[in-house]
Every structure is written in structure tokens, then in C-alpha cells.
N, C-alpha and C positions, 0 to 999 in steps of 0.2 A: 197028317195033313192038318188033325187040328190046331197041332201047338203052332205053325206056318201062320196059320188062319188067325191066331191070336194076336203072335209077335207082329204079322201083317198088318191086323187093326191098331194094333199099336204105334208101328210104322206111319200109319196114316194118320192117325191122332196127331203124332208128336210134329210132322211133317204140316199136316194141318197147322196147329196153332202158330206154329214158325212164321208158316207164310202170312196167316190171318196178326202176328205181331208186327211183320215188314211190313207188310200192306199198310198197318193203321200208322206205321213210322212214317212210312213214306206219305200218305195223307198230309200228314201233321206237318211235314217237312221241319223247316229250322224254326217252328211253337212248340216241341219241345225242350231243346234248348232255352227258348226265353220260359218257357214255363220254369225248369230250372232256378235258370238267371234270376227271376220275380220271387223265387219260394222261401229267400232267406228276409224278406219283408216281416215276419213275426211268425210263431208259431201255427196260429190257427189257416193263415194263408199256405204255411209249408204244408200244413197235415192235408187244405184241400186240392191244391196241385200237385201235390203225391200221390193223394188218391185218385183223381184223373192220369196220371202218369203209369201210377201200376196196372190201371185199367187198360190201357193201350196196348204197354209193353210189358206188366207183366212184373214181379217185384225184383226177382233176381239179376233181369235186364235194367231196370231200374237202379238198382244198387248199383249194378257197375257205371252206367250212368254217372251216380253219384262221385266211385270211386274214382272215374277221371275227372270231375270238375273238382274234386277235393283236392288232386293231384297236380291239375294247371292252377293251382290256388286261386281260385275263384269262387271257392265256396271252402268253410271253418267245418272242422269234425261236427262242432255245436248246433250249426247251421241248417245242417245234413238231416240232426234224430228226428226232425218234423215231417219230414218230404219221407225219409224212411218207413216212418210210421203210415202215413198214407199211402206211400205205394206197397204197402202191405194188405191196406185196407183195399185200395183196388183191385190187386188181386183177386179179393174175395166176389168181388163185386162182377169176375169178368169172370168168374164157377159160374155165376148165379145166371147169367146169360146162357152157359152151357146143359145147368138141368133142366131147361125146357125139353122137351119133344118136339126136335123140329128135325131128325134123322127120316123122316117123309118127302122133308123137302131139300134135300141136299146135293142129290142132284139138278135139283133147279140150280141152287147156289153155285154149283162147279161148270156150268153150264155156261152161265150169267160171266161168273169173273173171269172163267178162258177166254168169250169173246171180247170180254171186254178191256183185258190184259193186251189180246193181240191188237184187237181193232183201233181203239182209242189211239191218235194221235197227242195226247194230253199227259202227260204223268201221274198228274194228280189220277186222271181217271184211272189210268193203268194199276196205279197201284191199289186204289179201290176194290179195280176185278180182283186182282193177288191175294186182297182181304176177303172179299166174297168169298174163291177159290177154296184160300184158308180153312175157313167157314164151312163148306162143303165138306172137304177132307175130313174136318175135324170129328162133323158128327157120320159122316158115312165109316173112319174107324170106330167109334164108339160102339156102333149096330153093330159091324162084323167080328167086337172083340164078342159081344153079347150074345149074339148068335151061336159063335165056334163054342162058347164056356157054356150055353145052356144046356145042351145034350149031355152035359157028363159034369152036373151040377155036386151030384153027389160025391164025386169025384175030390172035388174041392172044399166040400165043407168039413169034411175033419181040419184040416189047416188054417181056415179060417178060424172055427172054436179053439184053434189056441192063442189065435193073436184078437180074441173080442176083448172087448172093452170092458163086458159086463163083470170082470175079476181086477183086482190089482193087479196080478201077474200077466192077464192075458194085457191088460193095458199099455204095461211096458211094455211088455213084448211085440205088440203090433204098433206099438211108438217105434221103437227102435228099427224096426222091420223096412215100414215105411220111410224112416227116416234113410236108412243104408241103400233102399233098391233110387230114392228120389235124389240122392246124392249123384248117383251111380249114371242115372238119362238127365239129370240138372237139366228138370222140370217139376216144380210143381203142381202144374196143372195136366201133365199128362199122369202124374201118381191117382191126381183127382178123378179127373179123367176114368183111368182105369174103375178105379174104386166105383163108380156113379155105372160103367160097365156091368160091373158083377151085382150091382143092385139089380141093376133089368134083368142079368140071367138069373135069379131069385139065387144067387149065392150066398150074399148077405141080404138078412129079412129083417134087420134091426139097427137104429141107430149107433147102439153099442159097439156093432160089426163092423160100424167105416169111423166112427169117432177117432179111435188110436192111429188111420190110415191119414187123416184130416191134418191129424196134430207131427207125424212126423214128416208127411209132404212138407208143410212149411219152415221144420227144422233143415230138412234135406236139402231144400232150393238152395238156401244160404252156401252152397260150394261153389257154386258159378260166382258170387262175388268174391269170394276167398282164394278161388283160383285168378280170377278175373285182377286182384290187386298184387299177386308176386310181381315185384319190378316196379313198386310202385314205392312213392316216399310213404313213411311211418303213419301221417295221419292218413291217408288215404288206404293202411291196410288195416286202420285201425276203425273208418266206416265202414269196412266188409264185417269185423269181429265186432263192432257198434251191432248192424242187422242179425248176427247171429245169437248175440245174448238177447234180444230183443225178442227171436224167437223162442228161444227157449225159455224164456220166462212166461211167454205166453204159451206155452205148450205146458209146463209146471203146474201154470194157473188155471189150464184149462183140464187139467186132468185130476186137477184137487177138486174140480168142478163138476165135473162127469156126472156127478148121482142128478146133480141139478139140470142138466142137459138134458140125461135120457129122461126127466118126469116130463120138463117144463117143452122143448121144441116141439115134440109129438103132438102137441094141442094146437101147434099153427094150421094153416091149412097145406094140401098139398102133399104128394105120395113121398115115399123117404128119399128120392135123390134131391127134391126140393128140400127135404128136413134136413138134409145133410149140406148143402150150401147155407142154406140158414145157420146153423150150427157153425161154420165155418167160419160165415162175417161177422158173427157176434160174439163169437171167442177173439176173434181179431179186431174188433173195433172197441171188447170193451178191455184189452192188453194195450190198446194204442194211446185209449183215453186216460190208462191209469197211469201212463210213462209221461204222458206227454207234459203234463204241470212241470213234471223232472225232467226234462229233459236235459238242461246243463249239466245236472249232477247226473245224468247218464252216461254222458261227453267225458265227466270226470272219470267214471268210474271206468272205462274204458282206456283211459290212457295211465289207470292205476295200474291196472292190470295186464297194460301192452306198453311195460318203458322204454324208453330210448334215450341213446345221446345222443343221437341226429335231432339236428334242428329239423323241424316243418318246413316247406317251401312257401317261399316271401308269398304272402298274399295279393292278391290282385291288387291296383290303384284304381279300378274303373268302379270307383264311386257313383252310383247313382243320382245322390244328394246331390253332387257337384255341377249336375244339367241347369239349374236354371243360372248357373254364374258361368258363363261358356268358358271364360281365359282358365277358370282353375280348373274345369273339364276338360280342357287342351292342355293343361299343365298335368292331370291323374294320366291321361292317353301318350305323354311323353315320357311319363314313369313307366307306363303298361310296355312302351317298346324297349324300353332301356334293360328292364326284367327282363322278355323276353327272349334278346340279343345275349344275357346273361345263360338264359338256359341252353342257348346254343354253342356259347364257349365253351361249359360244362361237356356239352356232346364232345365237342372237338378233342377236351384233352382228354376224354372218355376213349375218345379213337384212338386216339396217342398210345396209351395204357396198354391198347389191344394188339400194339407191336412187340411189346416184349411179353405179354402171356396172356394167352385165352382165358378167356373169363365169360362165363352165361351170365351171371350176374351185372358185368359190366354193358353188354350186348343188353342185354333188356333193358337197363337207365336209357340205354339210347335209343333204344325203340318207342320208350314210354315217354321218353324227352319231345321224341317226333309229334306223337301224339297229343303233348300237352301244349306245344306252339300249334297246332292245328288248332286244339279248342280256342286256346286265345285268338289267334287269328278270326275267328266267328265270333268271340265275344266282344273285340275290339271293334269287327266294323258293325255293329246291333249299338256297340256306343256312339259311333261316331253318329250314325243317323240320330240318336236321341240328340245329339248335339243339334245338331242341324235342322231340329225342330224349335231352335231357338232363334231370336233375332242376331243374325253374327254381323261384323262387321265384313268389310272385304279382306284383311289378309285373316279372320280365321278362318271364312268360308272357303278362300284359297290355301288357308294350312290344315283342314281336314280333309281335303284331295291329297295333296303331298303324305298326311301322316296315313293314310288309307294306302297310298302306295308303298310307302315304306312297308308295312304288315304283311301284304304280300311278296315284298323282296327279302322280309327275313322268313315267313311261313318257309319259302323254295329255299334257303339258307338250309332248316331244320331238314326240307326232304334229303338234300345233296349230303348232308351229316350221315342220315340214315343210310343211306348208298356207302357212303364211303364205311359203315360200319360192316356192310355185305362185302366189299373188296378186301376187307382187314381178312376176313374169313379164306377168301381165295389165295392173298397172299401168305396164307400161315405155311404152306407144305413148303416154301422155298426160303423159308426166315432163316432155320437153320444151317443154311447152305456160304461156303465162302462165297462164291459168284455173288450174294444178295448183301454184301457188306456196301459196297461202293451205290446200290440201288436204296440202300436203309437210310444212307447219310443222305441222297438227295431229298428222302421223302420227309425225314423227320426237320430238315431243315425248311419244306414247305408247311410242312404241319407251323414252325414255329412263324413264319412267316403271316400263315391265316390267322394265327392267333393273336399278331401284330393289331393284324387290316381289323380283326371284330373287337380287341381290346378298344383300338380309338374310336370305333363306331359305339361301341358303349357310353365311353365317355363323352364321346361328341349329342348323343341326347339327352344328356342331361340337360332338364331344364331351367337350370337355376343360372346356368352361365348364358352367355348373350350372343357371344360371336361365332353365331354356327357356321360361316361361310372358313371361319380360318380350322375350325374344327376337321371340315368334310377336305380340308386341301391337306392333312394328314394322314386321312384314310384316304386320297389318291395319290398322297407319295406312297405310304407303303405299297400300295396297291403296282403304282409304277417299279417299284423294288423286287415285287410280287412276280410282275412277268417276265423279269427277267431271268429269275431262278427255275421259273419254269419252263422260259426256253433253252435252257442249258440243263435241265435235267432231260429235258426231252432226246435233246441231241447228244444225251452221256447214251440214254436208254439205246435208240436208234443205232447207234454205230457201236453199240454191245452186242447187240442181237445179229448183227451185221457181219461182226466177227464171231460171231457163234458164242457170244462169252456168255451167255443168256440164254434160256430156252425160250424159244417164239413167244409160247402160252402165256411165259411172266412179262414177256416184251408187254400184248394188251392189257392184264391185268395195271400193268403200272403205267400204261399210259392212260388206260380209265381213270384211275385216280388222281391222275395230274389232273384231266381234264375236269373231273369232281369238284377240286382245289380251283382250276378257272371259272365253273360257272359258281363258288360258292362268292370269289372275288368278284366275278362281274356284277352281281347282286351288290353287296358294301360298295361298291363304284356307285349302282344306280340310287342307290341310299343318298351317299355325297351330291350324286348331282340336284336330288331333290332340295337337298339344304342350302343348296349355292344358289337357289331360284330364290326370285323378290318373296316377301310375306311371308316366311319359314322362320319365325322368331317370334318369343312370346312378348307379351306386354303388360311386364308384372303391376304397372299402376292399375291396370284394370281387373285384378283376380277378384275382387269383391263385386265389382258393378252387375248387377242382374239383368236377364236380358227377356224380354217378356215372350211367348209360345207364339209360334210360328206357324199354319200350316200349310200345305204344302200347294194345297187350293189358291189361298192366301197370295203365298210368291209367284204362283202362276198369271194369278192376276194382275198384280202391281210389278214383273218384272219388266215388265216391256215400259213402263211408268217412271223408271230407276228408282223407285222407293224402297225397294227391297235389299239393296246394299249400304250398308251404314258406311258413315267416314273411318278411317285408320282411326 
């Protein structure tokens, strides 16, 4: 019953801090994304909104984090080691929270966030209780691992004396130990957690005793970013391998450092689970501060040592700089959708691919693909507001509605791709079948069909040509070309299944997919029609003119006044 009693506190810990992570995510809602967004501003801003970020969520949540904005190209591998580094450092910062003694009051805490998860009609607040809740769990497992391990202390310290600190050998060895068990719950704060545990059940009496547990928790975390980037482009698996030499170099330097640790922390104040979160962020603040001056040739040496001949994915255009001059902000935010649309073709002939041979590797570009037109999609309309803090005239204020709805007719593009990745799946058992020959030709000729309707939709935003209205009556020809092969596949499908030449089950699977292929085309239609609307064209004499801050107070006042809309 005791080992129950243990794995149970532990249950609750790890359970705990999850929800106490959600919780402070959901608080924060869409500021940590712009925390993000803001972090590749210079180094020392990256290291302090990292550090607030790993505090929230924690550093291995944070990495992945990173690894999908690295991945929607909206942030550079280079960009990244700053924010890394802090949310490493917050981490440490959000132990330091946990070695107090507040498992007295934890059930207040579980008390407080249950009613205040159910009762609260507010989200914000709801998520608050979650965090509370968290908070609750977290340290009510702490006590009950401390409790079940104090009675049979004895128990456990021969095993401890081989993985202490106080030898070379025990050192590595309870590096590595920590490092393989924290890999394995991909957490490092439940490894801690544990650790800060068997201090109270007087298992370990010495800083030496949790030091090597310290040092491979933060090695170990680094799996959840490593697993978190499989399916991911090259640099974005190359900031997961970026956080993990990172820790290892601060585990290296903090074990060369050991003799200095066990003299020097012991003299702060505060019993040892306080000397052990101390020890913690100061092994990790002072690894952050010594990478950070390097951090480019960090970047470097990470993609020394992770080559490839895949290109990187095009980088974002949503320029910050570009806000106070609106026409070349609406000219980066026409590049942002032009890319975009591009990742979505990639999907499609990714789909394509998956009729003639299953492939996981291909299935996860397009899962990852889904996922990086969602981040854009958030990160485009966080720009468009920037814009809109500026003085616009009337057609950009009416072309950043239009390009705001565009984002979300390609974002639903990306979902419909994804789906139709799940039908690719259902249709595999009947590919090899004669009966699915006449069914393969309708589909692959709609495949080529959508790739018609998004090829012109690509090139129709480009913003460097002028005449969008004759661009978008492109994408509704094809589009008109579109429906009619899909009403004649429908009707091959229907009177197959009719005569039994089909099995029923492939009848719906493939008229899913038709229908996948209509709403991805009614989207490219609502695109067109956006474009065919007055003030949907740029005006490149104007890409230099600056347009002075806006606020929102401002336009409220003066719109009723007509001062707030400039001339064409």
C-alpha cells in the first residue's frame, strides 16, 4: 500500500502542476503568444519574457512553444536561444514557489479553485480556480509522497548513497538516474517535486543528495521538446537539440561546480528544500548568462551539428517595423497570406502522395502544416490590429477587414486539408482493389483540380501586381470547372454503390472527401469574392508615407465627426 501511496503522491503532483500550468495558460490567454511575438526584439528582452514564460508554463512547454513558432516561421533558430534561455530560467523560479510550506493549506487551495472552476461564469476566472486547484494537488501529493516514504526511510537510503553528489561517481550516476526517470514522466518539476519529497521524509539530509537529481531533471525535461518537434521542418527540430545542449552544458558546468555549491548555498538562509531550489536557479541563471552574449554562435553550432539539405521554411513577412508606414504593413500582411496559401498546397499534394503509399512521416507534415497556418492565423490578425492603431485611410481600413477575412478562409482551408489527411487513412483498405480504379481517377482528378483553384489563389495575392478583381474571376473559373467534376464524380460514386459495384462504407468515405474538396473550394470562392469588393488593392505610391498612432479612444471620439477616415 505504500508504494500505491507514493506512485499516488506522485499522480497528484504531476496531475497537479498540469492543471496549475493550464490554468496560468489560460489566465494569460493570447499574451503569451504576444509574449513570444515581442521576444525576438533583442536578447535581453528574449531572456526576460522567457523567463516569465517558463514560469507559467514551465520550460519543456515552453520549448515546444517555441518549436512551433520556429516551425510557422515566425520566429529564426537564432531568435529562439534568448527566450530559451529564460524559460529555463523561469522554471527555476516556479521550484522556488513550490519549496515553501504551504501543503497546510492545500486544501483551502482545492477548495477555492473547484468552486471557483464550476461557479464562475468568466473564463478567465475559471481558469484561475484550475490554477488554484493545480496548486492544491500539487502540494497535497508532495505531503502524501513524504508521508508513505518517511516510515521506511531506512529503506531508501542505501540507494540514495549511490547516486550522492558527494563522489564523482555517485554524481554521474544520480545525473543520469534523474536524467532517464525525468525523461520517462517528461517533467521536470515533478523529478523536483519528488526530490524536495524525500527531503521532508529526512531521505536525503544533504545538499549533495538532490544536487545530481537537480542537474538531470533539467537534462531529462528536454524530451518533451524532442519528441514535441518529430514532423517538424529542420530548424524547428533543431530548437528542441538547441535546449538540450543548453542543458547539458549547464549540467557539465554545474557538476564541475559541485564542491562550490555544497560550501557556498548552505550559508543562505532557509532549510534544504529552500537550498535546493536555490542551487537550482543559480546553476541555471548563471549557464544562461554565460551562453547568452553567444547566442548566435549557439544557433551556429547547432545547426553544425544538425545538417541538412532542406531548406528552412520562408520566414514570416509580418514585420513589425512596417506599422508606422500602413501601405507597406498591408503589403508584409499580403506576402503573410500568399505564404500561407503556399503551406496549404504543400498539404494538398502531401494528400495526394498518400494515395499511392502510406507514409507517417508524410501524415505528420500535415498535421504540423495544420498547426502552423493556425499559429499564423493568430499572428496575422495580432498584426492587423497593430495596423489599425495607425491613422489608415478608407480603402486600408476596409482592406484590413477583407485581408482579416481572408486568414480565416484559408486557416478553415488548412483544417479541411487535415481531414481530408484522416479520409486518405480510411481509404487505404480499398486502394488496392479493382472496383477503386474508376473511384481513384475521379478523386485524383479533383485533387488536381484544387490545386488549380489554390495555385491562382496564390498568385492572385500577390501584391506587387494590381488587378485583383481579374485575378479572383480565375479562381471562380476554376472554381466553376471545380463543380462540375464534382458533380459527376458524385453521380459515378452514387449509381456504383447502387449497382452494388462499391461497398456502401467506400460509397461515404468518398463522398466525405468530395465534400472536403467543396468546402476547401467554397473558401477560394469566398477569398475571390473578397477581392472583387471596392478598396482590395494596394497603393504602392503610398508604401513610404507614415501614418501617425491612433487610439482607439481617439476614433471613438472623432468618428461620428468624420475625422477619422482619411481620403483614398
Amino acid at each position: 500500500m505504500e508504494l500505491f501511496s507514493i506512485l499516488g503522491g506522485l499522480a497528484l503532483f504531476i496531475f497537479g502542476m498540469n492543471n496549475l500550468t493550464d490554468g496560468l495558460k489560460g489566465c494569460a490567454g493570447d499574451s503569451l503568444r504576444r509574449i513570444l511575438a515581442r521576444a525576438t526584439r533583442n536578447r535581453l528582452s528574449g531572456l526576460g519574457l522567457g523567463t516569465a514564460l517558463g514560469f507559467l508554463v514551465q520550460s519543456s512547454a515552453a520549448t515546444v512553444m517555441l518549436v512551433g513558432f520556429i516551425n510557422a516561421g515566425l520566429m529564426t533558430l537564432g531568435e529562439s536561444v534568448p527566450v530559451m534561455l529564460g524559460a529555463n530560467i523561469g522554471t527555476t523560479l516556479s521550484m522556488q514557489l513550490i519549496s515553501f510550506k504551504l501543503a497546510d493549506y492545500c486544501f483551502v487551495a482545492i477548495t477555492l479553485g473547484v468552486l471557483l472552476h464550476i461557479v464562475s461564469p468568466q473564463m478567465q476566472i475559471k481558469q484561475a480556480g484550475k490554477a488554484l486547484l493545480g496548486f492544491g494537488l500539487l502540494f497535497l501529493g508532495m505531503s502524501t509522497m513524504s508521508a508513505a516514504i518517511a516510515p521506511h526511510r531506512d529503506a531508501f537510503v542505501p540507494l540514495f548513497e549511490q547516486i550522492n553528489g558527494a563522489t564523482p561517481g555517485g554524481l554521474i550516476r544520480g545525473i543520469l538516474l534523474a536524467t532517464a526517470v525525468t525523461g520517462i514522466i517528461q517533467s521536470s518539476g515533478a523529478m523536483i517535486g519528488m526530490s524536495f519529497a524525500l527531503i521532508q521524509a529526512g531521505v536525503i539530509t544533504d545538499l549533495s543528495g538532490v544536487f545530481p537529481i537537480l542537474i538531470g531533471a533539467n537534462i531529462g525535461t528536454c524530451a518533451t521538446a524532442l519528441l514535441g518537434s518529430i514532423g517538424t521542418h529542420i530548424e524547428a527540430r533543431r530548437s528542441a537539440v538547441s535546449h538540450l545542449l543548453f542543458n547539458i552544458f549547464g549540467g557539465v558546468l554545474a557538476a564541475l561546480a559541485a564542491p562550490l555549491f555544497y560550501r557556498w548555498i548552505p550559508l543562505l538562509p532557509g532549510d534544504l528544500v529552500h537550498q535546493a531550489a536555490n542551487a537550482n536557479m543559480i546553476k541555471m541563471a548563471i549557464a544562461a548568462l554565460i551562453v547568452l552574449p553567444f547566442a548566435p554562435l549557439h544557433a551556429a553550432l547547432v545547426r553544425k551539428l544538425i545538417p541538412s539539405k532542406r531548406m528552412a521554411p520562408q520566414p514570416s513577412f509580418l514585420d513589425e517595423t512596417r506599422i508606422p508606414t500602413p501601405e507597406q504593413a498591408l503589403h508584409a500582411a499580403m506576402r503573410e497570406l500568399q505564404r500561407t496559401v503556399n503551406i496549404c498546397r504543400e498539404s494538398l499534394a502531401l494528400n495526394r502522395a498518400l494515395l499511392d503509399a502510406p507514409d507517417a512521416r508524410t501524415v505528420r507534415a500535415v498535421f504540423q502544416n495544420e498547426k502552423t497556418v493556425d499559429a499564423i492565423k493568430l499572428a496575422f490578425r495580432d498584426y492587423l490590429a497593430l495596423i489599425t492603431s495607425r491613422f489608415l485611410s478608407r480603402r486600408q481600413a476596409v482592406l484590413v477587414q477583407h485581408l482579416d477575412r481572408c486568414i480565416v478562409e484559408i486557416e478553415r482551408i488548412g483544417d479541411h486539408l487535415k481531414v481530408l489527411c484522416k479520409l486518405d487513412a480510411k481509404l487505404r483498405p480499398y486502394i488496392g482493389h479493382a472496383f477503386f480504379l474508376s473511384c481513384r481517377r475521379q478523386i485524383e482528378e479533383l485533387y488536381a483540380q484544387i490545386g488549380v483553384i489554390l495555385g491562382n489563389l496564390s498568385i492572385s495575392l500577390d501584391p506587387e501586381h494590381e488587378n485583383y478583381e481579374a485575378f479572383a474571376e480565375k479562381i471562380l473559373a476554376a472554381r466553376a470547372d471545380y463543380v462540375q467534376k464534382s458533380a459527376a464524380a458524385k453521380d459515378l460514386i452514387t449509381g456504383q454503390v447502387g449497382r452494388n459495384d462499391l461497398p456502401p462504407l467506400l460509397g461515404i468515405y468518398l463522398n466525405e472527401t468530395i465534400m472536403t474538396f467543396d468546402k476547401i473550394a467554397k473558401h477560394c470562392k469566398a477569398i475571390a469574392g473578397a477581392q472583387k469588393k471596392p478598396f482590395f488593392w494596394l497603393k504602392h505610391s503610398r508604401l513610404d508615407r507614415l501614418a501617425d498612432e491612433y487610439t482607439e479612444q481617439k476614433i471613438l471620439k472623432e468618428l461620428d465627426a468624420g475625422e477619422y477616415l482619411d481620403t483614398l
